[in-house]
RODO-2510 file (C-alpha; in nm, 4 decimals, decimal comma):
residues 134
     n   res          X          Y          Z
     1     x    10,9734    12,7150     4,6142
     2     x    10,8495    12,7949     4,2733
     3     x    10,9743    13,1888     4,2504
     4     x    11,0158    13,1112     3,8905
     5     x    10,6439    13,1246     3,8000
     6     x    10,6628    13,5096     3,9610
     7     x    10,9857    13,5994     3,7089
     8     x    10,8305    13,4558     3,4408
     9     x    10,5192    13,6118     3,5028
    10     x    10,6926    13,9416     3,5726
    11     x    10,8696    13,8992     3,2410
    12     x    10,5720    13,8127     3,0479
    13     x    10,4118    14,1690     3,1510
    14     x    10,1385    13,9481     3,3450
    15     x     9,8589    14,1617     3,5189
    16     x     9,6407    14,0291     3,8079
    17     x     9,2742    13,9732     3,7139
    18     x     9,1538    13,8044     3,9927
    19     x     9,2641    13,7001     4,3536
    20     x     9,1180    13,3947     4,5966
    21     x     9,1534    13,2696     4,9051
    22     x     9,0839    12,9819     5,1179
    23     x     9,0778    13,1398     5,4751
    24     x     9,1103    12,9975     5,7999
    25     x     8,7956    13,1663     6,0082
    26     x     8,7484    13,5530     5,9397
    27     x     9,0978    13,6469     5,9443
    28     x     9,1663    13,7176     5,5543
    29     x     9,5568    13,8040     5,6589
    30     x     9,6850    13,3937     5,7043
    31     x     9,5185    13,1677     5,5012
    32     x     9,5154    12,8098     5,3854
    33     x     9,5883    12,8862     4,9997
    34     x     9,5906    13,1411     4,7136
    35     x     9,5005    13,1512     4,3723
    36     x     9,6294    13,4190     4,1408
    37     x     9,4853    13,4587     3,8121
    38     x     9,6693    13,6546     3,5717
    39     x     9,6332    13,7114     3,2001
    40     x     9,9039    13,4487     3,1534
    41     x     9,7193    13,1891     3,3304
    42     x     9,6527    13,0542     3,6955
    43     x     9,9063    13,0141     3,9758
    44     x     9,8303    12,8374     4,3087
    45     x     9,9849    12,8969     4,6429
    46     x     9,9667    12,6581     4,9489
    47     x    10,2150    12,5940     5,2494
    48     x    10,4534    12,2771     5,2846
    49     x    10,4010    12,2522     5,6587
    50     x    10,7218    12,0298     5,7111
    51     x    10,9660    12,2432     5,4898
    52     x    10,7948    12,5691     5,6490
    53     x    10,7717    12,6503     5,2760
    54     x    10,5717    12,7611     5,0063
    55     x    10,4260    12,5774     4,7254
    56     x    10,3860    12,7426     4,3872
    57     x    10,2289    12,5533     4,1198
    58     x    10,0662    12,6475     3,7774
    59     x     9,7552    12,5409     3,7182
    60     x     9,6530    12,4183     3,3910
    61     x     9,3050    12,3233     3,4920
    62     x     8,9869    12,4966     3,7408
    63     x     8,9750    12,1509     3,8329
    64     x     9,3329    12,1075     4,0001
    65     x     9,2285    12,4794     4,2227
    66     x     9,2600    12,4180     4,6134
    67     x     8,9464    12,3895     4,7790
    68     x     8,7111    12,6699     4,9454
    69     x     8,8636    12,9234     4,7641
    70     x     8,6696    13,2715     4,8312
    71     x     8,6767    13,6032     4,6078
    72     x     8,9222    13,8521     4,7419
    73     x     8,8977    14,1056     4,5203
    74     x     8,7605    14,3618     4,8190
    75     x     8,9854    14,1985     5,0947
    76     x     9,3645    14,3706     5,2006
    77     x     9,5305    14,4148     4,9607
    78     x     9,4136    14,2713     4,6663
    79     x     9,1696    14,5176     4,6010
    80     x     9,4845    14,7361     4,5728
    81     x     9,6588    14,4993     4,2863
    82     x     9,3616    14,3846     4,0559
    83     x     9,4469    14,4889     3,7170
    84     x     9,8010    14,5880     3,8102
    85     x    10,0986    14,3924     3,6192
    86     x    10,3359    14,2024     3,8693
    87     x    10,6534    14,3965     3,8255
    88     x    10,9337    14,2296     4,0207
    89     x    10,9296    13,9288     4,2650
    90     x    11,1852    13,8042     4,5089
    91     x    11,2268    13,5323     4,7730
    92     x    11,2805    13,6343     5,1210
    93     x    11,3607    13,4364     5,4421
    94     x    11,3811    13,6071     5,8066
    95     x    11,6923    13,7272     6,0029
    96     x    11,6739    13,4325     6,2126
    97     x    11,6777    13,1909     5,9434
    98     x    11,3281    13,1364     5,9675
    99     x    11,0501    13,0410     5,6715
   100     x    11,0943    13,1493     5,3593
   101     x    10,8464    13,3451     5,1632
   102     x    10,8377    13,5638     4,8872
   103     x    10,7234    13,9310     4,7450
   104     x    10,5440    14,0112     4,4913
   105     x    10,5394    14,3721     4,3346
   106     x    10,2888    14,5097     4,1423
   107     x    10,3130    14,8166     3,8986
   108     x    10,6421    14,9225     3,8639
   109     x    10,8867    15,1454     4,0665
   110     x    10,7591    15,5086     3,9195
   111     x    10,3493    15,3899     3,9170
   112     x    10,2858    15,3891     4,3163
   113     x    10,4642    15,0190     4,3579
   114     x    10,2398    14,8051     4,5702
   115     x    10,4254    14,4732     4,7231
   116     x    10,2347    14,2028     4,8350
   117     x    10,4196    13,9123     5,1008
   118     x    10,3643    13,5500     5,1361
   119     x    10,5406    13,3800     5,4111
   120     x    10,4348    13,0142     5,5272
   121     x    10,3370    13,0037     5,9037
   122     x    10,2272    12,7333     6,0783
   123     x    10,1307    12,5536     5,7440
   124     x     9,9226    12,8178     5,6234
   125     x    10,0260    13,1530     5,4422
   126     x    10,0549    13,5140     5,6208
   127     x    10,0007    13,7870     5,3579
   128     x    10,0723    14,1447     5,4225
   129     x    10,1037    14,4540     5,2005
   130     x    10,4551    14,5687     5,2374
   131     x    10,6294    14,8576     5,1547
   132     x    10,8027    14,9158     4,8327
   133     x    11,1893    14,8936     4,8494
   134     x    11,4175    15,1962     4,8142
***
């Protein structure tokens, strides 16, 4: 699913500089990609609509970014996370054995964590702010 791009930007110290999406209509909370640009470089998020999975993929060019990616650096919740290092990250997968998806924390446990989900639905990508674990 491409979790290791997360761990190695969490152990990198990587901090978010800039957050875009490709939304489906005017709801900014399931959308059709994500692109993540950290100090470390440029990591793309779609959904694999026949694995109900995500893709993660670094991005060594602008040119290989999904397209109709928007700003979202004033949308929920990335206005919450710019600047902020990604801390931990973690794959997670539902009760029911469901899609999997994965969490992203930014700043770490003792600066006011902030985590961030990504689950694939429907091929597209439901993003929530979560709250930190215990």
């Amino acid at each position: 699913m491409g979790i290791e791009l997360f761990e190695r930007a969490v152990s990198g110290g990587g901090q978010l500089l800039r957050a875009e999406i490709a939304p489906l209509g005017s709801n900014t909370d399931v959308v059709a990609a994500l692109l993540l640009t950290l100090d470390l470089g440029r990591i793309a998020v779609t959904a694999e609509p026949a694995e109900q999975a995500l893709k993660v993929e670094y991005l060594e060019t602008a040119d290989a970014a999904p397209g109709g990616l928007q700003d979202a650096s004033e949308e929920e919740p990335w206005w919450r996370v710019l600047g902020s290092p990604i801390a931990r990250a973690w794959s997670t997968a539902s009760e029911r054995g469901g899609p999997s998806g994965v969490c992203v924390q930014f700043r770490g446990d003792d600066q006011n964590p902030r985590v961030v989900s990504l689950v694939p639905r429907a091929g597209a990508i439901a993003i929530r702010l979560e709250t930190p674990p215990a």
